[in-house]
N, C-alpha and C positions, 0 to 999 in steps of 0.2 A: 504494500500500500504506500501512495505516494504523499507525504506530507508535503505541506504548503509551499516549504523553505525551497523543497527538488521541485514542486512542481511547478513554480515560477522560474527555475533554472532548464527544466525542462524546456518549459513555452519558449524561453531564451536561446535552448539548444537548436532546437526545431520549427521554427519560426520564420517566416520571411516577413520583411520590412516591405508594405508600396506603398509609393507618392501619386501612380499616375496607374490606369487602365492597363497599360504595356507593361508593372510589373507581375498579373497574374499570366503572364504565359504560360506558370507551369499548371495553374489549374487547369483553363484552357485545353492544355495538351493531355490531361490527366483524363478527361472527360471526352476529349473529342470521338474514341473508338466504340464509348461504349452507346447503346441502345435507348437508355431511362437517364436522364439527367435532371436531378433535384435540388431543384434551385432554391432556398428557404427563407424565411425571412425572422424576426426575433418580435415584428412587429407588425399590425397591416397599415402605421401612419407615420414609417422613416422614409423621407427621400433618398438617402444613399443605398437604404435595400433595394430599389427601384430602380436606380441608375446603374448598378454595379452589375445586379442581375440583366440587365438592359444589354452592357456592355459585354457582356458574358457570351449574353443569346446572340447576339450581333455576328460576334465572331463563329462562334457552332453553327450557324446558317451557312454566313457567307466562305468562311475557309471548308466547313468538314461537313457538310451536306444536309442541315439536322431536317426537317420536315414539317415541324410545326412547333408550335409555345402554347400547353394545356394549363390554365391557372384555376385558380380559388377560387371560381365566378361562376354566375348564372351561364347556366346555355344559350339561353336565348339572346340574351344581351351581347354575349363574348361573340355569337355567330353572326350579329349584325358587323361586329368590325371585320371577321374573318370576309363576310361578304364584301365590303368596302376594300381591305386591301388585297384584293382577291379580282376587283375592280365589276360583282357581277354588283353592285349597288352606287348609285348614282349622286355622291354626297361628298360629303368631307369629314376627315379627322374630330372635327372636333364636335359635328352633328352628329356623327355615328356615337362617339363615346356620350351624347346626351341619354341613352339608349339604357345608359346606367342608373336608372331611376328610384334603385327601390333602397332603401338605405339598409348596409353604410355604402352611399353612392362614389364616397368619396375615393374608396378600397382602389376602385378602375378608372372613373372619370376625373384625373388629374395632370395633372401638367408632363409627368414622367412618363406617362403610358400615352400621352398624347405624343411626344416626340419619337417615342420608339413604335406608334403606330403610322406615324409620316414615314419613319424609315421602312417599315417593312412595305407600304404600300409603294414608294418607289423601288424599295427593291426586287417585288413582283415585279414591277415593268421591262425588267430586263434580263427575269431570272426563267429558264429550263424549266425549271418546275416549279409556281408559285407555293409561297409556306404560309401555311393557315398558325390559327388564332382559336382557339377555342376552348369553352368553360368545364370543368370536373362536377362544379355545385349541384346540390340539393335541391333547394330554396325553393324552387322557383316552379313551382307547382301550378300555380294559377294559368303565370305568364303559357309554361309549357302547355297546360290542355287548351290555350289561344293559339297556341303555333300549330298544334294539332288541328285543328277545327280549320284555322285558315289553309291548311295542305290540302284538308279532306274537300275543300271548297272548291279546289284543281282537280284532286285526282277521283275523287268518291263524291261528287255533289249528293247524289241519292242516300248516302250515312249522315250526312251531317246532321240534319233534325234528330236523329237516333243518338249521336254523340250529343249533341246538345244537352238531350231529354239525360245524360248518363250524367251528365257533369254539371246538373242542375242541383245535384246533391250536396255540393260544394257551396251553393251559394249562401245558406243560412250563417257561414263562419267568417263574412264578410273581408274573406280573401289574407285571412289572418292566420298562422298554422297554430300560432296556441290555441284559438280559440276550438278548430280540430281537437288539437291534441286532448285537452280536457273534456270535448265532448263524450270524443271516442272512448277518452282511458274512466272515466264517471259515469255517465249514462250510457254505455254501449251504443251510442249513435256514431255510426263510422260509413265510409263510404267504397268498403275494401270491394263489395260485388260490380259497382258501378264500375270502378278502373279497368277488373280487371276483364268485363264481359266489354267494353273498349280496347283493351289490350288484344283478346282475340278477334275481335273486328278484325281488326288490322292486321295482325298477323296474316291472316286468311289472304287480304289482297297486297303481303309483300312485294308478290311480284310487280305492281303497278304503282312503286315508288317511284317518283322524278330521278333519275341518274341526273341529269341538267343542274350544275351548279347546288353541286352536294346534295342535293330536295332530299336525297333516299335516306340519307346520315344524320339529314335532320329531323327527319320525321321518327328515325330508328330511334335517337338518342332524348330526343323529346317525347316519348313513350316510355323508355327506361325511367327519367325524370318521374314519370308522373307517378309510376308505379313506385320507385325507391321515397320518391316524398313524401306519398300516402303513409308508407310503411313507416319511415320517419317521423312523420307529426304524431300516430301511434304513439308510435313509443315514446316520446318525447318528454310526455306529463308522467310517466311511471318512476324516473332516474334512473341511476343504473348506469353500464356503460350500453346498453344497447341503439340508445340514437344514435351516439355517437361512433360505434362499428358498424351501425349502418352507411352513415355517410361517408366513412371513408373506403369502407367495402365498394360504395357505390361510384365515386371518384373513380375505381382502379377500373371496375366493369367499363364505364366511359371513357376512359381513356385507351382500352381494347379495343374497345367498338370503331375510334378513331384512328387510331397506328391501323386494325385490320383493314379501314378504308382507302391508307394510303398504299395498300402493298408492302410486299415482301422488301426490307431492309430500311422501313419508315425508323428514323431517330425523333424522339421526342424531349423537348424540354419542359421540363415542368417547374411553374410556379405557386408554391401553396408555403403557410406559415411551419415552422421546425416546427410545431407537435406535429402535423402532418408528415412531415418528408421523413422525420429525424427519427431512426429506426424504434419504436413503441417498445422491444424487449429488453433497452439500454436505456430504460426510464423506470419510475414508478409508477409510469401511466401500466403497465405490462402487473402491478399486484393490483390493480384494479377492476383488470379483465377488459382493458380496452387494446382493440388491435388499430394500425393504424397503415396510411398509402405507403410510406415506407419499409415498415415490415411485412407486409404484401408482396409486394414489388421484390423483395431481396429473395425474400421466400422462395417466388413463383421465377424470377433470373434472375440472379445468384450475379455474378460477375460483370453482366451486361449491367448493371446498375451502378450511379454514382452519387452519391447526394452529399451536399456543400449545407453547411450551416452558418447560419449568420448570428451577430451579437454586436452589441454596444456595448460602451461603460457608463455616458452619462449624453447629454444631450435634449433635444425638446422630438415631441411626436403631436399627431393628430389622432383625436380618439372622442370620445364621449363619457361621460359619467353614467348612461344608464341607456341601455337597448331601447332605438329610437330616438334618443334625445341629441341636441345640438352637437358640431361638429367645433372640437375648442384644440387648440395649440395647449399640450400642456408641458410641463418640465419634469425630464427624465431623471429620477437623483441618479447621483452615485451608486455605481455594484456594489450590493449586499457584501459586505467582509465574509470571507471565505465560498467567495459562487466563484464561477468559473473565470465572467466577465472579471471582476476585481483581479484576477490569478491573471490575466492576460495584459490589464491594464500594468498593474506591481510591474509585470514583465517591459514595462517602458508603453509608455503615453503616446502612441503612436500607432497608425493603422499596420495590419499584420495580419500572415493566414498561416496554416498550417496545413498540411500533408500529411494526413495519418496511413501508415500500414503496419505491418506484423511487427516487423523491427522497433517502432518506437511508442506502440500502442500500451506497453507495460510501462513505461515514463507517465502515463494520465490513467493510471489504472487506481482512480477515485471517483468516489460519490460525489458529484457535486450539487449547487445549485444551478440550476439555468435559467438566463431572466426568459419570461414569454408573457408580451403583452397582445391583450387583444382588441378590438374594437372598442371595448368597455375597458375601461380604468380608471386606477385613485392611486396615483403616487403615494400618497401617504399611508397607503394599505399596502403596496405590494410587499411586503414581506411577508404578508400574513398566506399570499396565494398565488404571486407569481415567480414561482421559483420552482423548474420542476428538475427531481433528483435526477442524475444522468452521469453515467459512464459515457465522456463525450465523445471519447476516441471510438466506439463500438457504435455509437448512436452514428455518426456521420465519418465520412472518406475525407471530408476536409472540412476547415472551417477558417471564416473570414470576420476580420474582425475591425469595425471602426470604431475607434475610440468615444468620440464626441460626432455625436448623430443631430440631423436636423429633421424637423417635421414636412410630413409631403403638402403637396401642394396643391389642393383639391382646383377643375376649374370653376366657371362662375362661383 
């Protein structure tokens, strides 16, 4: 076991110093061979997660052939930019990311993802094979039985009042999933027969999907949505870890669905927050019975997978003080003494990453704390809850680290 003193000479040993984008080449290179690339973030309201990961993806398209960028986000919203920079939608950057409506809007529609959605649309225009954009989430249950209905409007006019009449079952919870969730898990009023006698509708006339500008991927994956969300709001009012291994069970499904669209030898990058990426059995999340996209992923390929984890020491973020409520700048403190962040900063005040493998994985072979903020937060609580235990070197293949972080930067 590593005490403090080795393991801030460790992070010293092992460590590399950057000032600019061109010093992560060895990440870069570490990543470029493999298939699943997990891009993570400590937070969903730092700008340099956003830019870094930005500059990451950038390079894995344009040098080493990647195929798409699958994040944290709704389907439906994420497929409207994949449409835009894909060029089959007739808009702009920064109408498309309006698309982002449902809160936290902020997560997508921000100034960082606006510029790296300019870039990937021009670099469609003069790439071989354009690279898609597309969302892993849950959530978005309503929107997706809208995206359904509007397909079935093209391809199936004759189901659509029969879909209608199914998903009219949904309307009493005012497009809320708590309000689901409670219905279903207290009164036994759920609406699992409706989805799933639309599920097989469809099913039946798979064959007569739109191939034309993805239609058949979206329709597949927004029927997955609608089914995994059901299942989700379910569970949601019980506790437990089961909402929560749904949603990321369901992340992994989606993101199959979409590598099997592009063919044999599709590379994907993925963006979602470290509890997500950051392997679940090299946490405490793992004595709770939650599994997660990461230990998924490593599980089901093994080698083909890479995931990069991020962190701060101290800095400002964007977040909220309570699910739904206003979008506020607030001030990141200082790393909890004795978490990981603190072990990195002690290690010199200065941005830095690391390269873990066999050889130097017994040098961080401790329990740590790991900070992980989410959309909700209270600085002056997080010791009480944001700090998840973690063997960091086993949890992630590398990890990146900025000292002093800044908040993103939502638009309008």
């Amino acid at each position: 076991m590593t005490s403090k003193g080795n393991l801030v000479q460790s992070i010293k040993n092992h460590a590399v110093r950057f000032d600019t984008y061109d010093d992560l080449d060895a990440i870069v290179e570490a990543a470029a061979e493999k298939q699943y690339v997990m891009l993570g973030e400590a937070s969903h309201g730092t700008s340099e997660f956003y830019t870094i990961r930005a500059e990451i993806s950038k390079r894995l398209i344009a040098d080493h052939g990647f195929s798409f960028i699958a994040v944290e986000g709704d389907w439906p919203s994420c497929f409207t930019v994949n449409q835009y920079i894909k060029g089959y939608r007739d808009t702009d950057a920064h109408t498309a990311l309006k698309d982002f409506d449902r809160w936290p809007s902020w997560m997508w529609a921000n100034e960082e993802i606006l510029e790296l959605v300019s870039w990937l649309k021009n670099y469609n225009e003069s790439a071989e094979k354009p690279v898609g954009f597309y969302g892993l989430d849950v959530y978005s249950l309503w929107e997706s039985m809208e995206e359904i209905i509007r397909l079935l409007e093209k391809i199936s006019p004759d189901d659509v009042e029969s879909a209608k009449q199914d998903f009219s079952c949904f309307e009493p919870f005012d497009r809320r999933g708590e309000n689901y969730a409670i219905s279903s898990a207290y009164y036994g009023e759920s609406c699992t027969e409706e989805v799933i006698k639309v599920l097989i509708d469809l099913q039946k006339k798979r064959k007569s999907y739109p191939k034309e500008q993805e239609g058949d991927l979206n329709l597949e994956v927004n029927s997955l949505v609608m089914l995994d969300a059901e299942r989700y709001y379910r569970a949601m009012a019980k506790g437990g870890a089961e909402d929560w291994n749904i949603r990321d069970t369901h992340m992994v499904s989606a993101l199959e669905k979409v590598v099997h669209s592009h063919g044999e030898g599709a590379k994907t990058i993925i963006w979602e927050h470290n509890t997500h990426i950051g392997d679940a059995r090299a946490t405490d999340m793992a004595d709770e019975g939650m599994i997660n996209v990461g230990q998924i992923l490593r599980e089901k390929y093994g080698q083909q997978v890479y995931a990069v984890g991020f962190g701060t020491h101290h800095g400002t973020v964007i977040a909220s003080d309570q699910w739904g409520g206003s979008v506020d700048v607030m001030e990141v403190p200082e790393a909890q003494n004795e978490s990981w962040e603190d072990a990195l900063h002690q290690a010199g005040a200065f941005d830095k990453y690391i390269l873990f493998n066999q050889e130097n994985e017994r040098d961080f072979d401790r329990v740590l704390g790991h900070r992980a903020i989410g959309v909700v937060y209270d600085p002056e609580l997080e010791h009480l809850g944001n700090y998840v235990s973690s063997y960091v070197a086993r949890r992630y293949d590398a990890f990146i680290f900025i000292d002093e972080t800044t908040a993103l930067s939502p638009i309008d």
